[in-house]
N, C-alpha and C positions, 0 to 999 in steps of 0.2 A: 204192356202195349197200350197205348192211346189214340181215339179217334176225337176230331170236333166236329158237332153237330152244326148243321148247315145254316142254323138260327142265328150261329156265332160266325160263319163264314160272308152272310147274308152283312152282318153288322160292318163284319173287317170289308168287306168292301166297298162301302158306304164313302170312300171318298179315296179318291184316286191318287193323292199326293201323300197318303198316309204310308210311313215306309213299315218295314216287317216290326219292328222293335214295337210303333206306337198302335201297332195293330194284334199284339200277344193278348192271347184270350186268357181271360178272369173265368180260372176254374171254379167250378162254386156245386156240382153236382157227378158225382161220382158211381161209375158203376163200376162193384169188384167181382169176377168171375170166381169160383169156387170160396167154401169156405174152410179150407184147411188154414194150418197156422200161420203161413206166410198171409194170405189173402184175406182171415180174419181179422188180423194184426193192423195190415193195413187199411184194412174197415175204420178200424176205431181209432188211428191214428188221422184219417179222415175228419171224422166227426167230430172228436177232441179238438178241432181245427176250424169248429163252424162252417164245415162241408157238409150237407146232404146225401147220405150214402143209400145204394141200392144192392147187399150185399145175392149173389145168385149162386143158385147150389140146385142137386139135384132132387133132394128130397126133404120134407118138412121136421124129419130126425136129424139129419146134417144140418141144417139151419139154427133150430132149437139147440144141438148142440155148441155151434159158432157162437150163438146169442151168450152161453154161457161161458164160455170161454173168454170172450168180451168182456163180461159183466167182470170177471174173477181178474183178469188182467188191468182190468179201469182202478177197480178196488183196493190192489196193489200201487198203481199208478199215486191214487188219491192220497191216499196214507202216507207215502213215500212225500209226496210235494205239498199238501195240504196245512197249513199254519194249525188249523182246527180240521183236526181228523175225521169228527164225526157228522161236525151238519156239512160243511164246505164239502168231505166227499162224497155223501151222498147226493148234495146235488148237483155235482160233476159227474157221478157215474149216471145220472137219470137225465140230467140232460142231452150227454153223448149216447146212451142208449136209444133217447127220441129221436137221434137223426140218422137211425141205421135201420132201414126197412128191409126185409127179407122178400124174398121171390125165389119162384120156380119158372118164372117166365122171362127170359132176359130181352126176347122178341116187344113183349106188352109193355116193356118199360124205358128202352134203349134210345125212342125220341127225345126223353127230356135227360140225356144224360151229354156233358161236352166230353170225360173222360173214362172209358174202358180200362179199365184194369184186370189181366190176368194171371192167375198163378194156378196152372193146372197142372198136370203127370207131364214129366220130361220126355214128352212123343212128340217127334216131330208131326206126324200123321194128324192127331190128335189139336197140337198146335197150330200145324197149318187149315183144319175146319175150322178154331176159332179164330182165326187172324192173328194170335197172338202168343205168347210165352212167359212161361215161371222159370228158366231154368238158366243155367249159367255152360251147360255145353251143347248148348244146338245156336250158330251162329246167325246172327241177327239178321243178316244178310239175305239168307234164306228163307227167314219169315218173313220178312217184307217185300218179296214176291210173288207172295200168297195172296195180297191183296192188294187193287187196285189205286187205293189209297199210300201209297209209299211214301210221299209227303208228309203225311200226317202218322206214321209211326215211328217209334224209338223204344230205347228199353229202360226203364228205371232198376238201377241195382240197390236193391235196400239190403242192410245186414239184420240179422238176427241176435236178439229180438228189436224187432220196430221198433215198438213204442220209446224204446231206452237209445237204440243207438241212433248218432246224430247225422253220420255220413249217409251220402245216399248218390251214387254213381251215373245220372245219366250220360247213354252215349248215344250217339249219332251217326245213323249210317250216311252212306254219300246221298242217298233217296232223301233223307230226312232235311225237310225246308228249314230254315232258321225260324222261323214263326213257332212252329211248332218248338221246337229245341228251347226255344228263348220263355215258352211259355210253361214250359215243363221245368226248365229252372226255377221260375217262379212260384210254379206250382211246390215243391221240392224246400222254399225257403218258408211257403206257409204253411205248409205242413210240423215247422221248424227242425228243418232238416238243414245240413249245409253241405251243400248240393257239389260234386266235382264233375269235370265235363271233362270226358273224351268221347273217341272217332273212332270208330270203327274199321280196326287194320289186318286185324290174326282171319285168316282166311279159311283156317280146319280150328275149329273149335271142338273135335273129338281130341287133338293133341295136348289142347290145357288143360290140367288136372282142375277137375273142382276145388272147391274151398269148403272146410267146412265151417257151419255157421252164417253162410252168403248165400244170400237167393234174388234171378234177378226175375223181378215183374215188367215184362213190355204194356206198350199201352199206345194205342191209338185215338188220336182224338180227333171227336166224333163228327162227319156232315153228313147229318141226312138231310 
């Protein structure tokens, strides 16, 4: 899920004949909800991307564990694509590692964030406190009238593993503005992802079987 912060809403309205297309916000600071592997994954696919990451978790063990997980995933990354294995990837994994700050406060740090990323337990209950979802059967529809914000959310379907796979599904409910959509595309292509867009139609999302290996992260972006 994704929200945009109101510093970036403040800007898009700045001129009145600016249509949704030349008004898509330049994601540049990311906030990702939990640090399991989905939401790890997409930490450091982040940051590998010259995003500012604020990864949020509930305890300084879960975090500490993320961070290494990261580390051990970047390491593989490096090796794999690195011309010179050993200076080149260490200073890809130390420079992606510099742009992933950890927290236990997602309230103290949520102003200077334009995109919310989540990937929490498959509750709806759960997902509808945070505005948003990891998961591929609780229908999108339903989380985005959990939040006043409708406009401003959608879901990104990343595959497993992130960092390697290159598809990444956003979809669009009827709430969902083109602003946002158009800017989640983008967001989606600099991540170097190549982005496919559908619209949100299947109505019981308990009746589709999951997939396995797929996890979708919703995301709201952000105005405060």
């Amino acid at each position: 899920m994704a929200f945009i912060t109101r510093r970036f809403m403040r800007s898009m309205s700045s001129s009145s004949t600016a249509t949704a297309s030349a008004n898509k916000i330049l994601i540049k600071h990311v906030m990702v909800i939990n640090g399991g592997l989905m939401g790890s994954r997409t930490a450091q696919v982040a940051a590998a991307t010259d995003h500012t990451v604020v990864l949020v978790d509930q305890t300084e063990d879960i975090l500490a564990k993320s961070r290494k997980g990261i580390e051990e995933s970047l390491q593989k990354v490096a090796k794999k694509f690195a011309e010179n294995p050993k200076s080149s990837a260490d200073k890809f994994v130390a420079k992606t590692l510099s742009s992933i700050s950890p927290s236990m406060d997602a309230a103290s740090v949520v102003h200077s964030t334009d995109l919310l990323v989540e990937a929490t337990v498959e509750s709806l209950q759960v997902t509808n406190e945070l505005f948003k979802s990891n998961t591929s059967s609780l229908q999108i529809t339903s989380l985005a009238n959990s939040t006043i914000r409708q406009d401003q959310f959608t879901r990104l379907h990343f595959f497993n593993p992130v960092p390697l796979m290159k598809i990444v599904e956003v979809i669009k409910t009827p709430m969902t503005s083109q602003k946002t959509f158009e800017s989640l595309l983008d967001l989606s292509k600099a991540l170097g992802k190549h982005p496919v867009q559908t619209h949100e139609k299947i109505q019981n999302y308990n009746e589709v079987p999951s997939h396995p290996g797929q996890n979708v992260q919703n995301g709201i972006l952000l105005s405060y």
